[in-house]
KOLMAR-133075 format. One record per residue (C-alpha): residue in three letters; x, y, z. Coordinates in Angstrom, 3 decimals. Example, Ala and Ser with C-alpha at 12.3 -4.5 7.8 and 13.67 -1.06 7.14 Angstrom:
% residues 2
node code = ala&x = 12.300&y = -4.500&z = 7.800 $
node code = ser&x = 13.670&y = -1.060&z = 7.140 $
END
This chain:
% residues 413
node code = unk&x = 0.000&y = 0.000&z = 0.000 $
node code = unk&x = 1.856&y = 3.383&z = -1.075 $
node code = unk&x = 1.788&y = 5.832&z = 1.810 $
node code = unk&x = 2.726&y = 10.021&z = 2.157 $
node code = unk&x = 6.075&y = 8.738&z = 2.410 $
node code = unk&x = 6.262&y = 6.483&z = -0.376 $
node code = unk&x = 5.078&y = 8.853&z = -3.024 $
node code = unk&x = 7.140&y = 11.983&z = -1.696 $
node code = unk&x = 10.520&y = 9.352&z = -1.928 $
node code = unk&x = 9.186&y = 8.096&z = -5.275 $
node code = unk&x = 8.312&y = 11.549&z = -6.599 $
node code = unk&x = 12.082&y = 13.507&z = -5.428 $
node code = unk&x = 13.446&y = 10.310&z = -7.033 $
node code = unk&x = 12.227&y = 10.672&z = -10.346 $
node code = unk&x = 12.304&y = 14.419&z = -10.220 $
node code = unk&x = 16.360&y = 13.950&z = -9.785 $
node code = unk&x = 16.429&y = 11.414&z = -12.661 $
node code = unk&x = 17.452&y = 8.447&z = -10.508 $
node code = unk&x = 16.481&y = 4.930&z = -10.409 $
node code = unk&x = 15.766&y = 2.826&z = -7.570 $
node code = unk&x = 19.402&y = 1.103&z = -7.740 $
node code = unk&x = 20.949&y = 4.522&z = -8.178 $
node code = unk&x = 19.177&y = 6.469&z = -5.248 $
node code = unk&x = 20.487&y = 3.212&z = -2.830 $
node code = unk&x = 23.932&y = 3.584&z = -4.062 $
node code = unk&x = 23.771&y = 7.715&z = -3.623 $
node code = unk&x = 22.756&y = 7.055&z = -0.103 $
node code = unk&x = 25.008&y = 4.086&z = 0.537 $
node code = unk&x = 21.762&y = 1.990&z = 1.312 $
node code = unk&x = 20.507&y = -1.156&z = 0.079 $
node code = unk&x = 18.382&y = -1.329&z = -2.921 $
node code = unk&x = 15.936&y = -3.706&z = -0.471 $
node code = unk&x = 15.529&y = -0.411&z = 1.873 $
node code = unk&x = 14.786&y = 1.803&z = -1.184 $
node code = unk&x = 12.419&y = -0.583&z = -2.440 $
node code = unk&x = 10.433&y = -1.159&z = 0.962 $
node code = unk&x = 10.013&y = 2.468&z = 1.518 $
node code = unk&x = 8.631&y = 2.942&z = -1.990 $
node code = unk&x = 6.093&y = 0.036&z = -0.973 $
node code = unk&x = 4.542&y = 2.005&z = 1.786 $
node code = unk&x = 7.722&y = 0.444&z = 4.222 $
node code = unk&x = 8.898&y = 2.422&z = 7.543 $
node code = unk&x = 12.482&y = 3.447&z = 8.071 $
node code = unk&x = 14.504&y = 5.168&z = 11.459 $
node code = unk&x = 15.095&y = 9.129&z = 10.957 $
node code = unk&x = 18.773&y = 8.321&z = 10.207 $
node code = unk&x = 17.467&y = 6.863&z = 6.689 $
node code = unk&x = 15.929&y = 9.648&z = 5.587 $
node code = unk&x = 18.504&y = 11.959&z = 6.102 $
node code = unk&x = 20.822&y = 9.311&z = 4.051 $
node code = unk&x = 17.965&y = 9.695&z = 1.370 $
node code = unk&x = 17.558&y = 13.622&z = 1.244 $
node code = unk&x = 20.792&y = 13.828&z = 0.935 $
node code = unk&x = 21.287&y = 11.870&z = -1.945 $
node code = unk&x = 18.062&y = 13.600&z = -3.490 $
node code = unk&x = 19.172&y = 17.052&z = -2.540 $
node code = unk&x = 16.323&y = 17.867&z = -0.563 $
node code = unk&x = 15.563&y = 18.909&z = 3.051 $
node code = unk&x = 14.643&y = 15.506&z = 5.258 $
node code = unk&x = 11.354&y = 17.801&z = 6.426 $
node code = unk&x = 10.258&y = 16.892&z = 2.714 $
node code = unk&x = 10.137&y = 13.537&z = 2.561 $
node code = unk&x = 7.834&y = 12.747&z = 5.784 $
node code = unk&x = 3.871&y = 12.468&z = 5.394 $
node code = unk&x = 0.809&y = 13.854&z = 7.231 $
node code = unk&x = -1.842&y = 10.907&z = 7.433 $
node code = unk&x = -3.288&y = 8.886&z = 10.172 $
node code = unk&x = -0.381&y = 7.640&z = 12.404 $
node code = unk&x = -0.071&y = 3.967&z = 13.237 $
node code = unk&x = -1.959&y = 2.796&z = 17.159 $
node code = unk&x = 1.854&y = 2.638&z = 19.158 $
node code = unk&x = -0.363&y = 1.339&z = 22.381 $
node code = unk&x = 0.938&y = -0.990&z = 24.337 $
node code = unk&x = 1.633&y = -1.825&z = 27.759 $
node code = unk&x = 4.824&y = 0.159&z = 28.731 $
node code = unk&x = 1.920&y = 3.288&z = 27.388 $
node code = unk&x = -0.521&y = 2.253&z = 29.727 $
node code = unk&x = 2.024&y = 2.337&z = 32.859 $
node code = unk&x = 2.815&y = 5.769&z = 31.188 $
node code = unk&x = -0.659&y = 6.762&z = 31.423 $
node code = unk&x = -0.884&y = 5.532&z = 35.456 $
node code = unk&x = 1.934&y = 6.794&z = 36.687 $
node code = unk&x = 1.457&y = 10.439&z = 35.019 $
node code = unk&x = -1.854&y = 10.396&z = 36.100 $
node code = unk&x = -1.419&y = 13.170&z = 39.301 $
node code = unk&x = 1.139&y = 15.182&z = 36.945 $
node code = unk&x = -1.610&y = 15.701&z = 34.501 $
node code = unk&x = -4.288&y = 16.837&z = 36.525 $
node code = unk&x = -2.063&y = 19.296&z = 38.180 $
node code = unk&x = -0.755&y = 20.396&z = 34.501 $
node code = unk&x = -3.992&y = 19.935&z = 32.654 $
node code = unk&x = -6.558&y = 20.776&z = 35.352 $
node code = unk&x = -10.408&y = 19.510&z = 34.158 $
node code = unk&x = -11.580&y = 22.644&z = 32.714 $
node code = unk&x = -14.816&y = 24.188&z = 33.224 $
node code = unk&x = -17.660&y = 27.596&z = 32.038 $
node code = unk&x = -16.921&y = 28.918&z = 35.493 $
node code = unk&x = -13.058&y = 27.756&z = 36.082 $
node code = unk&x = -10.567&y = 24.994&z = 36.030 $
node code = unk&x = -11.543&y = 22.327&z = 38.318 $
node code = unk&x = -8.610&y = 21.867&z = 40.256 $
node code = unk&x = -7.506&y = 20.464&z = 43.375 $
node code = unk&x = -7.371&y = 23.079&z = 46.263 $
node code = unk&x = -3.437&y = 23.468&z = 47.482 $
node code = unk&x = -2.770&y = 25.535&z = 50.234 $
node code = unk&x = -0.791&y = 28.767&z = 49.167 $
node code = unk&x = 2.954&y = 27.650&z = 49.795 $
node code = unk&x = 5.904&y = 30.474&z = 50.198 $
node code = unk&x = 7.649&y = 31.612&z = 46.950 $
node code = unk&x = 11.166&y = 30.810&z = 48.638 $
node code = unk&x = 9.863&y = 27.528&z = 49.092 $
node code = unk&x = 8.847&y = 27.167&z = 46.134 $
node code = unk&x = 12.064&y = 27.835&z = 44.905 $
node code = unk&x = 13.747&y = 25.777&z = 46.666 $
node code = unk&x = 11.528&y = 22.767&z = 45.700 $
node code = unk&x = 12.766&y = 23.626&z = 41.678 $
node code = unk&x = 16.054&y = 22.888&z = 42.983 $
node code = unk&x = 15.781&y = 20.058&z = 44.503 $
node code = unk&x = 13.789&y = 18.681&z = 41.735 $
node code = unk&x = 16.451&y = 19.827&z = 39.254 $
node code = unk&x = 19.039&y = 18.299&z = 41.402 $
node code = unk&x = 17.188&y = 14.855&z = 40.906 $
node code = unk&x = 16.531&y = 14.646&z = 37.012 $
node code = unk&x = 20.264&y = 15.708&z = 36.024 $
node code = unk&x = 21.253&y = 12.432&z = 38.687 $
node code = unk&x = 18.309&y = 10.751&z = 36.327 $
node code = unk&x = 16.033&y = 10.380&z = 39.597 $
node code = unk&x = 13.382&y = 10.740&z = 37.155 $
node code = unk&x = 10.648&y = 8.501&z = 39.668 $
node code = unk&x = 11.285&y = 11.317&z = 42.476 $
node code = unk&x = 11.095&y = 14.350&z = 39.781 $
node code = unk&x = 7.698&y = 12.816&z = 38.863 $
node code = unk&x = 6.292&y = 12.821&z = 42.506 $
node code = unk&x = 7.820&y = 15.876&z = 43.359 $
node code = unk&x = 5.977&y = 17.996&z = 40.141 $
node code = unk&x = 2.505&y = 17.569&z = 41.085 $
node code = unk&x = 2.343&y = 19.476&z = 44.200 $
node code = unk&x = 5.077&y = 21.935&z = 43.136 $
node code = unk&x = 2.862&y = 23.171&z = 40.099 $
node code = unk&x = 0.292&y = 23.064&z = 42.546 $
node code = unk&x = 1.363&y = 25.320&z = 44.598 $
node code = unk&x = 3.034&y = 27.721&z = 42.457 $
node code = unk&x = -0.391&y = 28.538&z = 40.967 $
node code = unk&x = -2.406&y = 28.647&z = 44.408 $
node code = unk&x = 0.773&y = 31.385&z = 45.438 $
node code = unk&x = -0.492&y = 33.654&z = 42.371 $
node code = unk&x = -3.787&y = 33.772&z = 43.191 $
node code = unk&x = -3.050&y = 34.409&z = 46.652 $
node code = unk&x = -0.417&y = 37.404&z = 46.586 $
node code = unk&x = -0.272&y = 40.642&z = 44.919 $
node code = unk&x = 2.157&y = 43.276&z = 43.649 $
node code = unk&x = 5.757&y = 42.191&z = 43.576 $
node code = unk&x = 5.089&y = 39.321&z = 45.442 $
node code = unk&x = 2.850&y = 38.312&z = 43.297 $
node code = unk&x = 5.182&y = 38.731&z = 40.608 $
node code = unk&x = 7.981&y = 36.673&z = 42.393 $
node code = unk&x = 5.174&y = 33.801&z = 42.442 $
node code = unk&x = 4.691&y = 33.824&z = 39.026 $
node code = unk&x = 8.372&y = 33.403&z = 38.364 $
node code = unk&x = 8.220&y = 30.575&z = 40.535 $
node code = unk&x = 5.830&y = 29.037&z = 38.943 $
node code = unk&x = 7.407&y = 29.903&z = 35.392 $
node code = unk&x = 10.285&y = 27.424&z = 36.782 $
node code = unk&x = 8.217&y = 24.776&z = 38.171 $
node code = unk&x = 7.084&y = 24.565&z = 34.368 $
node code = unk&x = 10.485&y = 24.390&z = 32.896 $
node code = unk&x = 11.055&y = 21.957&z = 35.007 $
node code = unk&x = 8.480&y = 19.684&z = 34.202 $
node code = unk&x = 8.489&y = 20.318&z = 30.831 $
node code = unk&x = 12.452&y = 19.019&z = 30.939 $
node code = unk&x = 11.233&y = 16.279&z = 32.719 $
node code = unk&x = 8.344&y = 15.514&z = 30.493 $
node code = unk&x = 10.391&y = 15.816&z = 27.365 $
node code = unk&x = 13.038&y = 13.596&z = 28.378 $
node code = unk&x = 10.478&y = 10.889&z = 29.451 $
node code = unk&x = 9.074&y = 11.414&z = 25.800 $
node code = unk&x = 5.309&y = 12.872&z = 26.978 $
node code = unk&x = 5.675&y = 15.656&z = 24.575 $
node code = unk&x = 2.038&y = 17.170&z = 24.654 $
node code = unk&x = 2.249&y = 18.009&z = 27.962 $
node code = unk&x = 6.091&y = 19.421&z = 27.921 $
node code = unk&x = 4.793&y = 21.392&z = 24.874 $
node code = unk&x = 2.188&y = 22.919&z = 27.138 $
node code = unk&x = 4.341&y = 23.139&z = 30.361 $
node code = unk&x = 6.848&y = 24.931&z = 28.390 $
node code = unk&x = 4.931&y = 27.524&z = 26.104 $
node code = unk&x = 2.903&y = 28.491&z = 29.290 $
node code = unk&x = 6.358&y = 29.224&z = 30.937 $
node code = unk&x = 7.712&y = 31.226&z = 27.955 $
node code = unk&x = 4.906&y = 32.965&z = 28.391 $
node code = unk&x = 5.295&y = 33.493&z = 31.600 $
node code = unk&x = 8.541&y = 34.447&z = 31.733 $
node code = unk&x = 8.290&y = 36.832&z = 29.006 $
node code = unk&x = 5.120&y = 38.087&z = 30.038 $
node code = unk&x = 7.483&y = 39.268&z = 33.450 $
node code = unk&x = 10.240&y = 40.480&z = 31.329 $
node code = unk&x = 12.742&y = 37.295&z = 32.096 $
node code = unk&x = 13.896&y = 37.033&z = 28.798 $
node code = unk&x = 16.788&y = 35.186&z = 29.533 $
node code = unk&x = 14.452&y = 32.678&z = 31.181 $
node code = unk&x = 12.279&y = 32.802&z = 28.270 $
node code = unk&x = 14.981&y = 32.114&z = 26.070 $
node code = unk&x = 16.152&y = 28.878&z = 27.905 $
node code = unk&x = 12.550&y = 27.570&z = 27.703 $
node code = unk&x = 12.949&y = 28.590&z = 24.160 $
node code = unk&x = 15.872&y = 26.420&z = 24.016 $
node code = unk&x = 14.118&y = 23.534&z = 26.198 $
node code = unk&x = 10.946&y = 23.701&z = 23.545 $
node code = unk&x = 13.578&y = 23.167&z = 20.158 $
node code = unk&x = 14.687&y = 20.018&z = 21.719 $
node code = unk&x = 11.371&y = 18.708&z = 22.223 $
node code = unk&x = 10.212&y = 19.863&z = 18.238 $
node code = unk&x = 13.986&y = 18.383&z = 17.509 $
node code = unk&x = 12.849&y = 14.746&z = 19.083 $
node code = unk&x = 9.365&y = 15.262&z = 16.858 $
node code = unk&x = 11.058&y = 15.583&z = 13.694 $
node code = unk&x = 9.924&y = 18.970&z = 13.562 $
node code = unk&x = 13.413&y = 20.259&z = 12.244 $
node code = unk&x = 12.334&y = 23.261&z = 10.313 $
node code = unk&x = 10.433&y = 24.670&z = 12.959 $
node code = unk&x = 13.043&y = 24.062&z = 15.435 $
node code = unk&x = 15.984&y = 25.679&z = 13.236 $
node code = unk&x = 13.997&y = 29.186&z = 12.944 $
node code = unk&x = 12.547&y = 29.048&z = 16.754 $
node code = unk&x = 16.295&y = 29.010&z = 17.696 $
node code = unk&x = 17.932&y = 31.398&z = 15.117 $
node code = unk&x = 15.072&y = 33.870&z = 15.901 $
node code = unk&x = 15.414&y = 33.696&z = 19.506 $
node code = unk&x = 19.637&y = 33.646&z = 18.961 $
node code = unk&x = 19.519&y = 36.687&z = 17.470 $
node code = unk&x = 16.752&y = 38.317&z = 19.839 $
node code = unk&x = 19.094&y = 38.233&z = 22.738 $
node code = unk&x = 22.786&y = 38.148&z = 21.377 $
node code = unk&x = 25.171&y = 39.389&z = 23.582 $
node code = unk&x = 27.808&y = 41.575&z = 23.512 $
node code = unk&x = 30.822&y = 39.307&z = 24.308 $
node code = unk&x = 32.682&y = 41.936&z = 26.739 $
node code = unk&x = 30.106&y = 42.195&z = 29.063 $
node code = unk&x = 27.552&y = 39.077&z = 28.754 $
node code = unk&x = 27.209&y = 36.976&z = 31.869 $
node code = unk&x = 28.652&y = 33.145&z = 31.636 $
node code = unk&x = 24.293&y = 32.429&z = 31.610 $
node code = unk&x = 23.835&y = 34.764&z = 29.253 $
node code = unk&x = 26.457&y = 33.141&z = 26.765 $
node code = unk&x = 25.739&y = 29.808&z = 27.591 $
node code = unk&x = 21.820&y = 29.971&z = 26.526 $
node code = unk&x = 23.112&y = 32.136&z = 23.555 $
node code = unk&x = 25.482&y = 29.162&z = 22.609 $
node code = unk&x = 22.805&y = 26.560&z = 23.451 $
node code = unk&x = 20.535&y = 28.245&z = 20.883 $
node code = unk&x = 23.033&y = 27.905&z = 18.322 $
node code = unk&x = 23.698&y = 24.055&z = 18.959 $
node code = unk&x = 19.845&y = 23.876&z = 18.558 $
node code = unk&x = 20.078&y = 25.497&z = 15.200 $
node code = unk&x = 23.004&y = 22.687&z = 13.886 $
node code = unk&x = 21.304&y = 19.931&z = 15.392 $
node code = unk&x = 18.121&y = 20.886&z = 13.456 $
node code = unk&x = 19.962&y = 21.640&z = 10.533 $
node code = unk&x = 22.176&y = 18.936&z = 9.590 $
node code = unk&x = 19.231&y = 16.276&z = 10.010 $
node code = unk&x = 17.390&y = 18.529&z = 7.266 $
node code = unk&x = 20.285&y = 18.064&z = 5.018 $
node code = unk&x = 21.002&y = 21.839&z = 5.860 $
node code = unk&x = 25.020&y = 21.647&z = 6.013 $
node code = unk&x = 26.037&y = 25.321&z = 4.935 $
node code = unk&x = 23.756&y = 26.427&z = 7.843 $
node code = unk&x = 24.867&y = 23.763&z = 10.540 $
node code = unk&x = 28.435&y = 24.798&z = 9.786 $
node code = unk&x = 27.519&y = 28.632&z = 10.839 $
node code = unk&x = 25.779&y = 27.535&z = 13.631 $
node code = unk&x = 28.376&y = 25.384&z = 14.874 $
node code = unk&x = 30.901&y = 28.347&z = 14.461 $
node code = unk&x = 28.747&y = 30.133&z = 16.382 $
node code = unk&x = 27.901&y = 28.384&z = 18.964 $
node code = unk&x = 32.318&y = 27.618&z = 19.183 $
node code = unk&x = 32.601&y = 31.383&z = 19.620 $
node code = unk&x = 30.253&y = 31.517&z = 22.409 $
node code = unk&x = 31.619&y = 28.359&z = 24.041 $
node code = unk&x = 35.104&y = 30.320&z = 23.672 $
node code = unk&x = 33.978&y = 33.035&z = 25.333 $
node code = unk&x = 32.999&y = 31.280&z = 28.453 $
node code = unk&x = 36.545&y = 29.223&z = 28.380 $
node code = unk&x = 35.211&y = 26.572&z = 30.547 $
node code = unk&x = 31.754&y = 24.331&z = 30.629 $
node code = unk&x = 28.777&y = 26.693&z = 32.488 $
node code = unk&x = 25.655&y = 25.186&z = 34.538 $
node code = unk&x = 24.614&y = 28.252&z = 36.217 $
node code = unk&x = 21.379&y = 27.671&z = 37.485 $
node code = unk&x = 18.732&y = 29.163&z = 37.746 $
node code = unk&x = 20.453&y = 31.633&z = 35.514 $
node code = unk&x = 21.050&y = 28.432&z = 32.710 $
node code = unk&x = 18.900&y = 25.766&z = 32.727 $
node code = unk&x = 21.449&y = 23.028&z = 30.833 $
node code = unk&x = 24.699&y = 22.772&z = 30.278 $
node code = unk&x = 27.435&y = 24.245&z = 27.784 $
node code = unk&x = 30.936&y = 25.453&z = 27.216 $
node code = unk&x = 33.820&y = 24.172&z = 24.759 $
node code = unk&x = 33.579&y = 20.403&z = 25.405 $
node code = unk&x = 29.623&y = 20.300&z = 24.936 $
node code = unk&x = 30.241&y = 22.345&z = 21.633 $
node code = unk&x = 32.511&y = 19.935&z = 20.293 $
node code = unk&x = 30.329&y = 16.586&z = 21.765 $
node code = unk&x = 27.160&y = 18.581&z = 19.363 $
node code = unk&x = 30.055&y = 18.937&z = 16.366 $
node code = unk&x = 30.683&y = 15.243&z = 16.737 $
node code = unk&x = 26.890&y = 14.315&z = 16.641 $
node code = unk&x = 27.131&y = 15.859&z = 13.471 $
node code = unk&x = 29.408&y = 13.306&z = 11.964 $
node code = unk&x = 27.291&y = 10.706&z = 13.088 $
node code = unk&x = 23.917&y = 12.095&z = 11.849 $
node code = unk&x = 26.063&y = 12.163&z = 8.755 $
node code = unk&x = 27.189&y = 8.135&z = 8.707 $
node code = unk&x = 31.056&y = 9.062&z = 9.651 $
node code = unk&x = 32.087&y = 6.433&z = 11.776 $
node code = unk&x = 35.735&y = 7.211&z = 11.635 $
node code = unk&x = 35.186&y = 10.645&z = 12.075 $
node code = unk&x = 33.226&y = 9.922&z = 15.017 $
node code = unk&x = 36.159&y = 7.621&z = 16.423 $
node code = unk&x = 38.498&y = 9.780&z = 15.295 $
node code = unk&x = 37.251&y = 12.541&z = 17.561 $
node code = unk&x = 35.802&y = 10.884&z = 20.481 $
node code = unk&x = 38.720&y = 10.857&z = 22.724 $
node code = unk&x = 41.346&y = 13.540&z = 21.417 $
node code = unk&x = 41.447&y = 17.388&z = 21.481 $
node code = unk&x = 38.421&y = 18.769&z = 23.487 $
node code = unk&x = 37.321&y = 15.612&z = 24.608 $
node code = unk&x = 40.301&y = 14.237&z = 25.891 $
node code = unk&x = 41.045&y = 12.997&z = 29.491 $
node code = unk&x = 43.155&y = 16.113&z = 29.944 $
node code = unk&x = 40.669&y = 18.829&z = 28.001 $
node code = unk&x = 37.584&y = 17.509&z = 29.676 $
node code = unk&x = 39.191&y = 17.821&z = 33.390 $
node code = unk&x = 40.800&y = 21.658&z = 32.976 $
node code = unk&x = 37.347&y = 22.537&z = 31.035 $
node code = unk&x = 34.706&y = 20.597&z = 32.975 $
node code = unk&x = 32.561&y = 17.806&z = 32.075 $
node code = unk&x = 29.487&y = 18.367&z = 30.243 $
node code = unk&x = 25.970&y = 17.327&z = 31.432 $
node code = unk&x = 25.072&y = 13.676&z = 32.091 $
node code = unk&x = 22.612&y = 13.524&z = 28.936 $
node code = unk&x = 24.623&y = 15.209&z = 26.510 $
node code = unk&x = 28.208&y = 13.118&z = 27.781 $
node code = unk&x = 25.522&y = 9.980&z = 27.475 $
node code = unk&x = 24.198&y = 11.188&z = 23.663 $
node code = unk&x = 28.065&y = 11.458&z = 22.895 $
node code = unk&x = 29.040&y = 7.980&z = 24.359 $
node code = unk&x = 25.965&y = 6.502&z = 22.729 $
node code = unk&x = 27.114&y = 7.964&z = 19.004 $
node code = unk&x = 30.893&y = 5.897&z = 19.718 $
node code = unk&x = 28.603&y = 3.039&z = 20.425 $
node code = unk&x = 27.249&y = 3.247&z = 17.325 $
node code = unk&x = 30.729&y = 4.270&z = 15.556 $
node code = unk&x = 31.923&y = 0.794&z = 16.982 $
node code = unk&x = 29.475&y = -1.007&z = 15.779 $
node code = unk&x = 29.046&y = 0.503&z = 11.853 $
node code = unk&x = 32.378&y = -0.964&z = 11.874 $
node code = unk&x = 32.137&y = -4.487&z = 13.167 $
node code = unk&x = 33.995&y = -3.722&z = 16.845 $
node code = unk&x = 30.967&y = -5.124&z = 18.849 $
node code = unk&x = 32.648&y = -5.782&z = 22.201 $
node code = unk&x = 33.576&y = -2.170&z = 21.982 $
node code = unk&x = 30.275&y = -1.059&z = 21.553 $
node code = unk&x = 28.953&y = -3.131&z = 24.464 $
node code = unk&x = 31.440&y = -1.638&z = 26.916 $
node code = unk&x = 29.924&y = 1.866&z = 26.018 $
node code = unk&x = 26.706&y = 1.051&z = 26.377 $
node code = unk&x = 27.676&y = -1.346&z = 29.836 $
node code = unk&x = 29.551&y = 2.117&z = 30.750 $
node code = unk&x = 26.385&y = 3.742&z = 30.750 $
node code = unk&x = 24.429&y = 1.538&z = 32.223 $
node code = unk&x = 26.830&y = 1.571&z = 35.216 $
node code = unk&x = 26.867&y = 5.513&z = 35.559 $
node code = unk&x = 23.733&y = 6.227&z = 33.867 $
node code = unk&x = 20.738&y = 3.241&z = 34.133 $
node code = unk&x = 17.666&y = 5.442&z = 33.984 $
node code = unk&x = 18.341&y = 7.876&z = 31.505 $
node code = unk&x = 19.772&y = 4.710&z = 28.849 $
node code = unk&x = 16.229&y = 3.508&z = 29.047 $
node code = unk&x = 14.425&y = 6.322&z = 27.721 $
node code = unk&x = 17.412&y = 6.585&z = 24.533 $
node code = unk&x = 16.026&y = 4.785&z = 21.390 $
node code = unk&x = 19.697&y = 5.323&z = 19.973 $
node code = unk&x = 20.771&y = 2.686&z = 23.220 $
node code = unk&x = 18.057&y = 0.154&z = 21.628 $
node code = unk&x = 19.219&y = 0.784&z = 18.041 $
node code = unk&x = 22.627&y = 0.134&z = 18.898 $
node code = unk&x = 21.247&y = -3.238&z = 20.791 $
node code = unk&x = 19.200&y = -4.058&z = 18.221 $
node code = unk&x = 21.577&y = -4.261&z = 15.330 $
node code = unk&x = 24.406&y = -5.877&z = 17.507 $
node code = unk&x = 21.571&y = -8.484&z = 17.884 $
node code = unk&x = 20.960&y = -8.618&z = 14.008 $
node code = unk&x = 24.775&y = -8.536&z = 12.849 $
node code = unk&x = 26.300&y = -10.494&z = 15.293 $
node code = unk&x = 27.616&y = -13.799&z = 14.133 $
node code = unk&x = 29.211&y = -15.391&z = 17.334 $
node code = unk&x = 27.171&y = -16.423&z = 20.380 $
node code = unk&x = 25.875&y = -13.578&z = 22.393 $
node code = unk&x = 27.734&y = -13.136&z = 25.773 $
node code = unk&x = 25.880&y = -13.276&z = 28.843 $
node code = unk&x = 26.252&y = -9.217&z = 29.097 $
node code = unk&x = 25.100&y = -8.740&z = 25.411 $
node code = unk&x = 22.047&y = -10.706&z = 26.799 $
node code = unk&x = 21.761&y = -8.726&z = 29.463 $
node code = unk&x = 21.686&y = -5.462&z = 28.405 $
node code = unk&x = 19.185&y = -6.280&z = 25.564 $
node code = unk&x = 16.721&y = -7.517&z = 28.453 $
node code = unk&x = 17.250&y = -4.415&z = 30.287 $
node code = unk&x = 16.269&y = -2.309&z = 26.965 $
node code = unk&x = 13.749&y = -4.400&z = 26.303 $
node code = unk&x = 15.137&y = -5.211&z = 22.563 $
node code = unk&x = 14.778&y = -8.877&z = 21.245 $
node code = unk&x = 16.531&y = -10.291&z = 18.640 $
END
């Protein structure tokens, strides 16, 4: 049955004057893959960009709008149970007279505050349960505070509760429930603008680009970020190390958006832009509240090295994983990045191992992470790709920790 998909592939084909056979070789891909896709098959993100690079065309172009395929199953009904209390405190029943929400008692802004910490303090050591119990009462609170203060208390209440949003849309964005980080994190832009943080704003900005990044939603995601990038640009003798950082973080939005929409000229400006902010700050920033993430000169190089393997270079990826920047030496005098993005960058040598044939060295980075990193592994597909195709390619007997590690991803041969 030919799909959206099918007939865009089919139709950029032909329009480049390209047969089947030669669009596979283009894209270094099997015929077979060409051929299924054609026939109304599926295919991972990475395929695509393979294909609209070969065809010359953005990856944006090649995906379809029709009914998506029932995904329902029974880690989405856990999903549903255990999110329950976060969406009724997010996404209150809403009524002709008013939301019908639960009453909280009004809580103090400092408090408040320091709840957003703690809660911040527990997703970046991937204590995702705890951030989950903690979120419900926090956004509770934060709006009972605004209804029960005025003036520039009031005010400081509704910057509280502009964090308790960024925080759960983080959260909620990580754990891959994206309509509700969507709305936790436009209400908080909104917020935050609406109070004139606009460097808080422009961190949920940056929070929001990953989340249309993870939908495929590259276009979007590439302007959001330039817009916003230009909006508060700094001037580099002055700026604050926040300031820079969320300026540089916009940038590595823009790349990552870019070069999966077969966008190089403009992922190579970003990139250069976002190594001139990460210059500026000299050593890796986390400033928060000021900076919600993380950056400097080692997370600008990790995000240059994703490139390559968006891109299929496996050497390049190898090449670069352990040298310059991201050397033992570089990584101590600079400072480590953040858990995720070290995890994204260990995950990408994983898969450089594996395109070419080292499979015990891809288990020990994914065992590696699994070790330092269990919770957050289990919400990367990249972690089950990698498992998946060791699975698929490997000839010898599986080791008891290749067996493992599949069981603990869920991925079966």
């Amino acid at each position: 049955m030919s799909t959206g998909l099918a007939d865009n592939i089919r139709k950029h084909r032909r329009a480049a004057g390209l047969s089947q056979e030669q669009l596979a070789h283009e894209a270094e891909l099997s015929v077979g893959v060409v051929r299924k896709l054609e026939q109304g098959g599926d295919a991972r993100v990475e395929t695509l960009h393979s294909l609209a690079r070969a065809l010359g065309v953005s990856t944006s172009a090649l995906f379809a709008t029709e009914a998506p395929k029932s995904v329902l199953g029974p880690q989405d009904e856990a999903n549903r149970r255990y999110l329950a209390e976060l969406r009724k405190a997010l996404m209150p029943a809403v009524g002709i007279a008013a939301p019908l929400a639960e009453p909280a008692e009004p809580a103090e802004v400092s408090a408040i505050h320091r709840k957003v910490r703690e809660g911040h303090a527990l997703y970046w050591a991937d204590q995702y349960g705890a951030v989950a119990k903690l979120l419900p009462a926090l956004l509770r609170d934060s709006d009972a505070a605004i209804s029960s203060l005025e003036g520039e208390e009031e005010q400081r209440a509704v910057i509280a509760r502009c964090h308790a949003l960024l925080l759960a849309g983080k959260y909620l964005t990580q754990v891959r429930q994206y309509d509700m980080a969507y709305l936790a994190l436009s209400e908080a832009i909104r917020l935050a603008r609406e109070t004139g943080q606009i460097l808080t704003a422009a961190t949920g900005v940056v929070g929001l680009c990953w989340l249309l990044l993870r939908q495929d939603r590259f276009d979007e995601s590439e302007k959001l970020a330039a817009l916003t990038a230009d909006e508060i640009e700094p001037r580099m003798s002055e700026a604050s190390p926040a300031r820079l950082a969320v300026w540089g973080e916009l940038w590595l939005r823009v790349a990552a958006a870019s070069v999966r929409n077969n966008r190089p000229d403009l992922a190579q400006e970003a990139r250069r832009m976002a190594a001139t902010a990460a210059s500026a700050l000299s050593t890796e920033d986390s400033t928060f509240p000021n900076h919600w993430g993380g950056f400097g000169p080692v997370t600008a190089e990790v995000k240059a090295v994703e490139d390559l393997s968006v891109l299929g270079d496996a050497r390049g990826v190898l090449r670069r994983a352990d040298d310059g920047l991201l050397g033992a030496k570089a990584v101590r005098n600079f400072g480590k990045p953040t858990a995720p993005n070290w995890g994204r960058h260990r995950l990408d040598v994983a898969r450089a191992h594996l395109t070419l044939g080292s499979h015990q060295d891809a288990m020990d980075e994914l065992l590696q992470l699994r070790r330092t990193s269990g919770a957050w592994i289990t919400h990367q597909p990249m972690a089950r790709y990698v498992m998946g195709d060791l699975l698929k390619t490997r000839k010898r007997t599986l080791t008891q920790d290749m067996r493992s590690m599949a069981a603990y991803l869920g991925v079966t041969g």
